[in-house]
N, C-alpha and C positions, 0 to 999 in steps of 0.2 A: 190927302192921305195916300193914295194910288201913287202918286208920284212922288212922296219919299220912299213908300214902299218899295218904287222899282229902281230910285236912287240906292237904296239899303242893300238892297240883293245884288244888282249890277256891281257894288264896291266889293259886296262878299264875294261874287261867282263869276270875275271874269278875271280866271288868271294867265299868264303871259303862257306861251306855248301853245302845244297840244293839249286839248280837250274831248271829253264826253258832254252831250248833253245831255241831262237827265230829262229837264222838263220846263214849265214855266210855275211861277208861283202863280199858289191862290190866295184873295185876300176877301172875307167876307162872301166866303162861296163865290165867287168871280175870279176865272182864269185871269191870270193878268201875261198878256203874252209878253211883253219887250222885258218882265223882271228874269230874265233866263238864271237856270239854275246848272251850271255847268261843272264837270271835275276835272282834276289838271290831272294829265296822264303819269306826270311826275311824282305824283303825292296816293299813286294807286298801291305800289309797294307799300302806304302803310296801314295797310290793310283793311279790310270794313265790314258793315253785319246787315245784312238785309231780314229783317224781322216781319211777322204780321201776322194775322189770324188766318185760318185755313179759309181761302177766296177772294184773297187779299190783293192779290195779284202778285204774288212774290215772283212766282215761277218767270212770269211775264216780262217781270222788271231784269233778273238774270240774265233773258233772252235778248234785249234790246241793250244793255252791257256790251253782252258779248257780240253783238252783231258791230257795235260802231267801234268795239277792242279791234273784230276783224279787223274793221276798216282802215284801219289806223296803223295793221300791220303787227297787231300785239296778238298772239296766240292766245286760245283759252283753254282750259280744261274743266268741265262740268260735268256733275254725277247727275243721271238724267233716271229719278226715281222708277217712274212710269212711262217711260217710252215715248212721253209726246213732246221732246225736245228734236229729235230726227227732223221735225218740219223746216229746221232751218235750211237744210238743203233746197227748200223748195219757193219761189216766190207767194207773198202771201196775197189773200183774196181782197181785192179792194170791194168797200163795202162803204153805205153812209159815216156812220160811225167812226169809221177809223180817217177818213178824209176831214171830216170836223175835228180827230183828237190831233192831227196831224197841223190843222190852222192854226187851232190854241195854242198850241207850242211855237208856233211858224217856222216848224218844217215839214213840208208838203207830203203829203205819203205816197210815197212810189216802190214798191213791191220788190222784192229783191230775194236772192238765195247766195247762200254763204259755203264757202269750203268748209266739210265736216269729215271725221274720221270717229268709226265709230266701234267700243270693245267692251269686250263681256266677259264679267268675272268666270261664267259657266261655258262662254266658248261656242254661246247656241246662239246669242243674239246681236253678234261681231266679234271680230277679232279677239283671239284669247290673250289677256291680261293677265300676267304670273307673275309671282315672286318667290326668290330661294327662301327656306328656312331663315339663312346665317342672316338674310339682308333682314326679312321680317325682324327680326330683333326678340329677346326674350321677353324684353318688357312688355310688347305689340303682341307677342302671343300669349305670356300670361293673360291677357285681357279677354282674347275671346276666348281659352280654357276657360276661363272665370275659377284662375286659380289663387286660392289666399297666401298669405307672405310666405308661410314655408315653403310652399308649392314652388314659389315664387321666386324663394332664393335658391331652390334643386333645380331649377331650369336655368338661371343664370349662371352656374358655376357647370352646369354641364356645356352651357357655350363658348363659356370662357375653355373651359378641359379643350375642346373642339376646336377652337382659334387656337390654341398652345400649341396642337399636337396636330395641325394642319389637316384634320378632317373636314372635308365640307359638308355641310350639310344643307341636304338639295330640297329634300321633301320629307312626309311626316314618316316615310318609312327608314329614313334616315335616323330620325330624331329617336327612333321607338326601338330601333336596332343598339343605338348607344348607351339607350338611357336603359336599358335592359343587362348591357355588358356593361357599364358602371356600377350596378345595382345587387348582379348576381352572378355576375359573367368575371373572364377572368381581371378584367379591368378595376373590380373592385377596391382590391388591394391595393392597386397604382395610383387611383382617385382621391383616396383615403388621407394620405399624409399631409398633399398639395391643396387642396379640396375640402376634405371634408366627407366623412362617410353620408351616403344616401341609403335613409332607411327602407326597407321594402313597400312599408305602407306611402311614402309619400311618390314613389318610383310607381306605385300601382294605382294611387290617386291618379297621376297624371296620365299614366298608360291607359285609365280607363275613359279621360277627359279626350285624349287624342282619339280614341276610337269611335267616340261618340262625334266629334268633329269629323270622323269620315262616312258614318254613316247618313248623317246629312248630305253627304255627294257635292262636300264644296273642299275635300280636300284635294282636289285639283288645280287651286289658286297657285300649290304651293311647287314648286318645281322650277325646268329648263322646256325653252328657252324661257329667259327671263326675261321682261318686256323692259328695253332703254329706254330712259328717261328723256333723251335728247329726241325723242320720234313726238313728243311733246309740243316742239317748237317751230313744227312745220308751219311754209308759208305757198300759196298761191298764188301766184299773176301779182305779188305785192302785199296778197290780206292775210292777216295770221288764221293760221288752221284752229277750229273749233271742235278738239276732240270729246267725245262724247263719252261715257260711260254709263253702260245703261244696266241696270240693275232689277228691270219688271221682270223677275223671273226669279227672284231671290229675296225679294221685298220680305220676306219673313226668315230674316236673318240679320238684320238692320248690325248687330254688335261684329258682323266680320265686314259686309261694306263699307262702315264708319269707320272701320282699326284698320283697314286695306288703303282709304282714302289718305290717313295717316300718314300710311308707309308709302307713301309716295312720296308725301310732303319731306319725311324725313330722308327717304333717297334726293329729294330735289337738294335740299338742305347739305347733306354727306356729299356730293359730287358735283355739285354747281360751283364754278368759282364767284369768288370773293369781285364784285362789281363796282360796289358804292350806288351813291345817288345817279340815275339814270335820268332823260328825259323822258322815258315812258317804260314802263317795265318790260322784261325780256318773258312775261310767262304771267297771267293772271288762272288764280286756283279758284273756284266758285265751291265753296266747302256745304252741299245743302245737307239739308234733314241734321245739323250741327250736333243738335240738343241730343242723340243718340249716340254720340262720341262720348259726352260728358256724363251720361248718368249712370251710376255707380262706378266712377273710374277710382285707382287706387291711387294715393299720393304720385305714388311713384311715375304712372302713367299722366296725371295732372302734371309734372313737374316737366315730362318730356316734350308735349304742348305744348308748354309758353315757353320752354325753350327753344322750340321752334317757328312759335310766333315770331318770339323778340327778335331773333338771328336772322331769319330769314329773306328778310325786307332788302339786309346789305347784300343778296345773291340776287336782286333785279326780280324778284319774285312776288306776286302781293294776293294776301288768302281773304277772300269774303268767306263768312259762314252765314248761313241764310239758314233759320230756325222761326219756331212761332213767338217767341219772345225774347228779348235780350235777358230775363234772369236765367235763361236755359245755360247760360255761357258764364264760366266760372267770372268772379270777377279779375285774377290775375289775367287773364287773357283778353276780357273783354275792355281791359284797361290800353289794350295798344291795340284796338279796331278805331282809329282815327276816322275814319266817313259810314256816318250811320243812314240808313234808309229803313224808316222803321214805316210800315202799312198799319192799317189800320187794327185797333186792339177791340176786343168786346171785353165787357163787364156784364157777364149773365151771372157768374158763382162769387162767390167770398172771394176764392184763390185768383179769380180772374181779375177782379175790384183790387186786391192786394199786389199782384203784379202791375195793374196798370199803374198805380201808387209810388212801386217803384222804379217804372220806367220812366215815369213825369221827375223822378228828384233825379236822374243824369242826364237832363236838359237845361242849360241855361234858360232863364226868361228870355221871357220875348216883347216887345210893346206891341207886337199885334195880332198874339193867338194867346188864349189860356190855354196851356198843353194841355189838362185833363180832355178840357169838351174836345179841342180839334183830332186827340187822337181815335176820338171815340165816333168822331162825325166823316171819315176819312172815306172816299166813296172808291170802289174797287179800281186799281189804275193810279190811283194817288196815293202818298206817304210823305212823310215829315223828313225834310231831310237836314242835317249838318255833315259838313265834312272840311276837311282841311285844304285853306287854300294854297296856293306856291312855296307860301312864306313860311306853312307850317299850322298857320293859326286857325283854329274853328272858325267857321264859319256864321252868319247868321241862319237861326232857324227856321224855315219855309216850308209852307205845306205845299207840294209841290205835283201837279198835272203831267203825268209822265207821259213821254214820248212813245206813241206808238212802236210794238215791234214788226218790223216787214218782212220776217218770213213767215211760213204756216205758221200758225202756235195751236200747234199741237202734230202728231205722225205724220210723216211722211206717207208717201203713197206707199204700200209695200214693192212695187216693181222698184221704185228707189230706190227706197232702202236695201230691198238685194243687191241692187247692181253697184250702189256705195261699199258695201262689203265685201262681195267679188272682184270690184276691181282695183280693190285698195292693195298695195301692196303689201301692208301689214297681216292680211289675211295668208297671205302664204310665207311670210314672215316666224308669224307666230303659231300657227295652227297645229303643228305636230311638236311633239312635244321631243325633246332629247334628252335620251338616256347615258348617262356617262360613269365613270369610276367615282361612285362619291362615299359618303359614312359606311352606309349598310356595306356595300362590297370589300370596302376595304378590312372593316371588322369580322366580316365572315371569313376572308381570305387568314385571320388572324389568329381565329377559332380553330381554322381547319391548320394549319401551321402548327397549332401550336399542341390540338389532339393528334397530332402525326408525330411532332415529336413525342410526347407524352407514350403515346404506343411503340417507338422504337425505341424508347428508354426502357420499358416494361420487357420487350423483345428481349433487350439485352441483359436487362437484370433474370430472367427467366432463363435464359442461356447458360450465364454464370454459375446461375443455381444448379440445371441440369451437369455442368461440368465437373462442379465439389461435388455432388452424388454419387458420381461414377468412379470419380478419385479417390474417394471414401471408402468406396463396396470394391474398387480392387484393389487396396491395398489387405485389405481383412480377407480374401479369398485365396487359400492356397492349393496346390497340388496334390494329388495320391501322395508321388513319392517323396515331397516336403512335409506331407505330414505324416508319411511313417519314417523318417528322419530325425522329425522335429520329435516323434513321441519315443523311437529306439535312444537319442539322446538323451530324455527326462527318464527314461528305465536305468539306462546304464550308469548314471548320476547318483540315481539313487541307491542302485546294487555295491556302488563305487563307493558310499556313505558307509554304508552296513558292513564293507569289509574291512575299510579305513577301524572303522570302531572296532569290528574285531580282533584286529593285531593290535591295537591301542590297550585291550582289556589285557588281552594273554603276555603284551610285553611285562605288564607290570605287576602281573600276578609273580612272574619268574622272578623279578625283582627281590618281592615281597618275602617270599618262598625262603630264599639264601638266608634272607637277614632271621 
């Protein structure tokens, strides 16, 4: 049996090229070391899910990834929850334990430290990591405002206004300034036609959502300088750089880490060119803590996902998400995680029995483990894996003894970790932030324009008005001697009437008289 066994694996997992080795198979609890379980470097663009229960060794298995990605000269990128990913800088401690995991696999464990570059969404615990407004995207913000569809579609049409009319928009004071001059300002009337009127209640919904995102003290993500995507793809002496992103300091905030890790993906996506099939990818994404991306996301946002799962692969790119279960992960997306590494699962609750249930129906059979028991007997260090060989095709499924990782696991020394930070150049890169001409200024300059003219209109109509008053009141005021002219002519008119009629009476009385 042994030896079809590692006939079986050896045809599944040894494909032409560049590889990873994961580990060796086990078969009846026995390491079986010559069944090697290896991944083609070329089949990592299609992307995979590292699953397990909390202690599973997920985090572990990430680390040993990414350490032989290094080695191999593939860059990585990992959100490093808790801070104790840092250790790969450091070589790791050889100990009994890890020299016996390192024979069963048979390869020897020799301690090692890796290039890492490391950034902080708050800027306190590396390098600061930013993004504009415009790039975030509306959809990516609706998500963490945790705004509903109307909200929804007032944000997207004020971005669209903003791309129309070449405002940038850099940061949330930006966003607060336009969305205020669309709303109530003189912009309203102009948004109106093209647009669509935004009512006050849905302008003050969201004005009161942005505010509450800064009183939390993470609207700083959002601004200049904006961190390049391409400082991603550094290499050292040959080994791809392992940038790090570390997030213990913000861990109670998980919906803007997970929507921020996004926008990456999606900047890698928008500005990476067009590759095709590579022999090992240009950039591997390590997408952890997944299941907080997906819960309660709105169509809209689910749809932006898998469009950037599906797309992405042909940009040399390839995303593991690494979650405690693969139902955490919609199934549109979890439909194109082509190499699974699932750890071990418990069955204590209903819900836990119930997802195991349906993690066992997206495994093919197997002739030498029952999935139920083996996912449930899986010992910390080990997981069940499938993944895609050269060709394309699944693999056979192997419960599999993974390969030691050889740096720390778990922090660095702190003098390290300082001096990785200090002396990276990214640190002075990214650290101060730049201020420039964006939305707010420009729209203020627009207000003040436009109340300037507004007031020298006023000026002038005020002016005109004083002018007819005075053209008014002198033509109606006359002189002393024009008006005892004006009044000796209305006397002598009259005196002129009364004598006119008196020769008028006496001519005709004489008349009368004769006859």
């Amino acid at each position: 049996m042994n030896q079809l066994f590692i006939d079986k694996i050896n045809t599944s997992y040894n494909p032409k090229g560049s590889f990873i080795q994961l580990g060796s198979g086990i078969l009846d609890g026995e390491v079986i070391t010559d069944a090697k379980v290896n991944l083609a470097l070329k089949m990592m663009n299609r992307h995979g899910l590292i699953a397990g229960a909390t202690g599973t060794g997920k985090t572990r298995t990430l680390q040993l990834m990414a350490e032989q990605l290094s080695d191999t000269g593939v860059p990585v990128f990992m959100l490093d929850v808790k801070g104790d990913l840092s250790g790969l800088a450091e070589p790791g401690n050889t100990n009994d334990a890890l020299l016996e995991r390192g024979n069963l696999v048979g390869i020897p464990f020799v301690p090692a430290s890796f290039p890492i570059e490391i950034f902080s969404l708050s800027g306190k615990l590396g390098s600061s990591m930013r993004i504009t407004v415009e790039d975030f995207g509306p959809i990516l913000l609706a998500r963490i405002l945790d705004l509903n569809e109307t909200q929804s579609g007032v944000l997207s049409a004020i971005f669209k206004y903003a791309g129309d009319t070449k405002l940038p928009l850099v940061d949330l004071d930006d966003l607060k300034k336009l969305l205020s001059y669309l709303s109530e300002g003189a912009g309203a009337e102009e948004i109106k036609a093209d647009y669509g009127k935004i009512s006050t209640a849905s302008s003050g919904a969201i004005l009161r959502k942005i505010v509450a995102i800064e009183q939390q003290g993470v609207a700083h993500i959002f601004g200049e300088k904006e961190f390049d995507i391409q400082d991603l793809f550094g290499k050292v002496d040959g080994r791809g750089v392992i940038t790090l992103l570390n997030i213990a300091d913000i861990q109670d905030q998980p919906l803007l880490f997970s929507t921020f890790l996004l926008s990456l993906l999606a900047q890698l996506f928008k500005k990476m060119p067009e590759v095709g099939d590579l022999d090992k990818p240009k950039l591997v994404f390590f997408f952890d803590e997944a299941h907080l991306l997906f819960s309660g996301a709105s169509k809209a946002f689910l749809m932006q996902v898998e469009q950037i799962i599906r797309l992405i692969r042909s940009k040399g790119i390839g995303v593991f998400f690494c979650t405690q279960a693969a139902t955490d992960v919609p199934e549109s997306v979890l439909g194109q995680l082509g190499n699974r590494i699932q750890h071990a699962l418990r069955a204590f609750t209903p819900n836990d029995a119930e997802n195991l249930r349906k993690t066992v129906r997206t495994y093919p059979t197997s002739e030498f483990y029952e999935i139920d028991k083996i996912l449930t007997s899986l010992g910390t260090g080990q997981a069940l894996v499938t993944v895609l060989n050269d060709k394309g095709i699944p693999t056979e499924v192997v419960a599999t003894h993974l390969v030691p990782a050889r740096g720390v696991m778990g922090p660095a020394n702190p003098e390290t970790y300082d001096n990785i930070i200090r002396n990276s150049e990214y640190y002075s890169k990214y650290q101060e932030r730049i201020e420039r001409r964006t939305a707010s200024e420009i729209i203020m300059e627009r207000q003040s324009a436009t109340e300037a003219q507004l007031a020298q209109e006023k000026a002038l109509q005020e002016a005109a008005k004083t002018k007819r008053s005075k053209t008014s009141s002198t033509s109606r005021r006359q002189t002393p001697l024009e008006a005892a002219q004006t009044q000796a002519s209305r006397t002598l008119a009259r005196e002129g009437a009364k004598l006119l009629g008196k020769i008028a009476n006496g001519i005709l009385n004489s008349i009368f008289k004769r006859k």
